[in-house]
Phi, psi and omega in degrees: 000150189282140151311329173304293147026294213276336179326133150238165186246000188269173181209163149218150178261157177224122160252158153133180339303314183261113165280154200263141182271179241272137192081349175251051162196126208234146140223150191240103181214159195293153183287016178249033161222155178255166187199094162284113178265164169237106166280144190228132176009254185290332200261147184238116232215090171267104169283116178209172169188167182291141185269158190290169178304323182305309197284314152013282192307316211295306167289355174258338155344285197290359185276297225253011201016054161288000000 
């Protein structure tokens, strides 16, 4: 099997236990990615992967009062 193959496009971030306080910390990501938080006690789970052309449409509607 191809390595390419094996690829995924989704990622996550995990912070924690000691979260960085509250303004010192940014991630920046573009609005053609969803992006799901979780809080699990201390820890914080940032989920994301690129959104399909439907969830797009869908936000540039609602950008865009369409």
């Amino acid at each position: 099997m191809d390595d390419d193959e094996n690829l995924d496009d989704r990622g996550a971030l995990i912070v924690g236990p000691e979260m960085p306080r509250r303004g010192r910390f940014a991630l920046l990501v573009s609005d053609s990615f969803w992006i799901d938080i979780t809080e699990i006690g201390d820890t914080v789970r940032l989920d994301f992967r690129p959104r399909t052309i439907r969830e797009r449409v869908e936000l540039w509607r609602r950008k865009w009062g369409l």
